[in-house]
C-alpha positions as CSV (number, residue, x, y, z in Angstrom):
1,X,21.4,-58.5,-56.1
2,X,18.9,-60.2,-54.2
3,X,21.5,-61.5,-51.8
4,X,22.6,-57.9,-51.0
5,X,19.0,-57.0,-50.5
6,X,18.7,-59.4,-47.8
7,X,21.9,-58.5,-46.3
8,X,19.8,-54.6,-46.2
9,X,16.9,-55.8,-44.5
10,X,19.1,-57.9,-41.8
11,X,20.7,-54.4,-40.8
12,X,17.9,-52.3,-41.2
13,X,16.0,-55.6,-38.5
14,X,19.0,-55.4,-36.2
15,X,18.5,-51.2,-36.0
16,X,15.1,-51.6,-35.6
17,X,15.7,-54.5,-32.8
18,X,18.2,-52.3,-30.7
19,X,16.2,-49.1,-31.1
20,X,13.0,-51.0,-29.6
21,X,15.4,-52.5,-26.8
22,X,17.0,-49.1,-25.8
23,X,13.8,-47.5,-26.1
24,X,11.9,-50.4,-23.5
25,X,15.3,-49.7,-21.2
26,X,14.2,-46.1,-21.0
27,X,10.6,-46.6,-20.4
28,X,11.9,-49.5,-17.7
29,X,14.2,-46.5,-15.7
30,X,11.2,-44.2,-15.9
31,X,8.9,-46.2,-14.8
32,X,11.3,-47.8,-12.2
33,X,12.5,-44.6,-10.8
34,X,11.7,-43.9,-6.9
35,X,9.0,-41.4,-5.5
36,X,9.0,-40.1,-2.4
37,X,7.3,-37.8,0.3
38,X,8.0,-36.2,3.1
39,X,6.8,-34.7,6.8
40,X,7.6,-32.1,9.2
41,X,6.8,-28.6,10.3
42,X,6.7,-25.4,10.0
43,X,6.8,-22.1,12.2
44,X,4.7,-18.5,11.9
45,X,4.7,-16.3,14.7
46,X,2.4,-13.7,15.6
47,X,2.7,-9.7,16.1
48,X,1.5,-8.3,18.6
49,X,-0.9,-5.2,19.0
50,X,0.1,-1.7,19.4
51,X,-2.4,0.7,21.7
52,X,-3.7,3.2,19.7
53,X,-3.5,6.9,20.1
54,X,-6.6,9.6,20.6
55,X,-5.6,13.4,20.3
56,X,-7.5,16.3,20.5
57,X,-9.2,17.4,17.7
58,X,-11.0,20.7,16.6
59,X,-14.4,20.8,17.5
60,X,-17.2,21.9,15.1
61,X,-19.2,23.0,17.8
62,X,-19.0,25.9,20.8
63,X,-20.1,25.0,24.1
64,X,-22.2,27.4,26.6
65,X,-24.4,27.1,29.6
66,X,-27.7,24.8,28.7
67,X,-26.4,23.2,25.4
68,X,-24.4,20.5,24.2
69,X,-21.6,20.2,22.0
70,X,-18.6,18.2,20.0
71,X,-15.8,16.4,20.8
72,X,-13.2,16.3,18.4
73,X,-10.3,13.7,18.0
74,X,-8.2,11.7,15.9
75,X,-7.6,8.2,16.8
76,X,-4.4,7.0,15.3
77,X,-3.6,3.2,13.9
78,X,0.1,1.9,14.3
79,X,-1.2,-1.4,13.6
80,X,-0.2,-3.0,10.0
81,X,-4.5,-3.9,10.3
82,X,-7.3,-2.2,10.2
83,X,-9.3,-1.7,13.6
84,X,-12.8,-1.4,14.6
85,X,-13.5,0.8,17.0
86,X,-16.6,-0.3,18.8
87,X,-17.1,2.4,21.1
88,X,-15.3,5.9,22.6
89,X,-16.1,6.2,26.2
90,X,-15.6,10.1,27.6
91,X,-13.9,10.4,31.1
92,X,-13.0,13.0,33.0
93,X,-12.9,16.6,32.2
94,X,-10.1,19.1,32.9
95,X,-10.0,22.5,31.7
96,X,-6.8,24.9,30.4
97,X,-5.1,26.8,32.6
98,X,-5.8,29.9,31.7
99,X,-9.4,29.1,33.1
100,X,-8.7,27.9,36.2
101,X,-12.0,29.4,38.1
102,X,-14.0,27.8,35.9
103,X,-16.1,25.0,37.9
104,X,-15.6,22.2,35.6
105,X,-18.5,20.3,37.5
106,X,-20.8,22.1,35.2
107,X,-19.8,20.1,32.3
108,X,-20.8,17.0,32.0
109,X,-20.2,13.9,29.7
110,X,-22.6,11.7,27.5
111,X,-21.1,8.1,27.5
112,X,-19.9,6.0,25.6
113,X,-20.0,7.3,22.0
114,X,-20.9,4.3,19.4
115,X,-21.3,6.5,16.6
116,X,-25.2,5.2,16.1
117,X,-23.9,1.6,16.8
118,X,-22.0,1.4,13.8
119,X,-18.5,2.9,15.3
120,X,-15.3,3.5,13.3
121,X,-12.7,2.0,11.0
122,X,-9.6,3.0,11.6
123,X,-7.2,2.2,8.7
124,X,-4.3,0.2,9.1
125,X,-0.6,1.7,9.0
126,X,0.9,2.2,5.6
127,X,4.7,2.1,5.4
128,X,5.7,4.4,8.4
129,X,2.9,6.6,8.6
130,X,0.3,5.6,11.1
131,X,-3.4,4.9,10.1
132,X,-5.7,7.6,11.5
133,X,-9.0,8.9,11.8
134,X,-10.7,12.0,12.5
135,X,-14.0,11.5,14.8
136,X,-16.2,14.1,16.1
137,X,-18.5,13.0,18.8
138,X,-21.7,14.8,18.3
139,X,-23.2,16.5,21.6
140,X,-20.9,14.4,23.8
141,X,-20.6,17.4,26.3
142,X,-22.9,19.5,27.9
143,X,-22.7,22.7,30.1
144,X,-25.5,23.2,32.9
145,X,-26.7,26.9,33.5
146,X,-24.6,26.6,36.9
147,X,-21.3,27.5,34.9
148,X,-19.1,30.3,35.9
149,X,-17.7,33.4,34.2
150,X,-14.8,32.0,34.3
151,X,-15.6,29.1,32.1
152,X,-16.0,31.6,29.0
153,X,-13.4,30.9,26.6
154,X,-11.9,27.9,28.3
155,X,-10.8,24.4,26.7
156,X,-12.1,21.8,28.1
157,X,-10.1,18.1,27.5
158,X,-12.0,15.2,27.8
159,X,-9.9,11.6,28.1
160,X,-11.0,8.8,25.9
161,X,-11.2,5.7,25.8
162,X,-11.7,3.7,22.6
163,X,-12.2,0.1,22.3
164,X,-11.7,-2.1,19.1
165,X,-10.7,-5.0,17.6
166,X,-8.9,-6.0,14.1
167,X,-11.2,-6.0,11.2
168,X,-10.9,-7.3,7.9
């Protein structure tokens, strides 16, 4: 019996001999397999800004001979960002047809608007729909006593100008 036992221990050395050599082989391949790295480049592009778009708005304010009033607009944002609008600057001033006579030199323009330095955010565009924003220039127009009948009743447009950058 002992004999056979020896003949057990033998096989279960020679198991335990090839299991430790298969097992360093493995370890040996992992260790021995290849790294590597690489360099190139990539490519972005950039967009490119959209103008912006003032319309008229509805005023909250009348305007009549010695007093000031609003200017009403809404500044619209196809831009897929957020803009800043710094400053409005008011131009020149026409007046509806209906009121031709009216001397449109009696109406006069306070510029630019900054909205008390702090200006507007205008949001970005969501989707398809345009960001926008309704501003109302407070007193940005004034009539002088020297104003017609005619001028009674009239529309007056003023052209703006905004100017503004991207924003976070």
């Amino acid at each position: 019996m002992r004999i056979l036992n020896l003949k057990n221990n033998n096989k279960k050395r020679v198991a335990v001999v090839a299991i430790l050599v298969i097992a360093v082989s493995v370890i040996g391949v992992a260790i021995a397999a290849w790294t590597t790295g690489g360099t190139g480049s990539g490519q972005a592009s950039a967009g490119s800004a959209t103008s912006m778009t003032i319309s008229a708005g509805t005023p909250s304010t009348s305007l009549f001979p010695t007093a000031s009033a609003d200017v009403a607009a809404t500044i619209s944002n196809p831009n897929p960002y957020k803009v800043h609008v710094s400053s409005i600057s008011l131009g020149a001033i026409t007046v509806d047809g209906g009121h031709s006579g009216c001397n449109t030199a009696s109406v006069t323009v306070t510029s630019p608007a900054d909205n008390s330095g702090a200006g507007w955010d205008v949001p970005a565009k969501v989707g398809a729909v345009n960001g926008s924003l309704g501003v109302d220039l407070a007193s940005a127009v004034s009539m002088t006593n020297a104003a017609n009948d005619s001028c009674q009743g009239a529309t007056f447009t003023v052209a703006l100008t905004a100017t503004g950058a991207s924003t976070p």
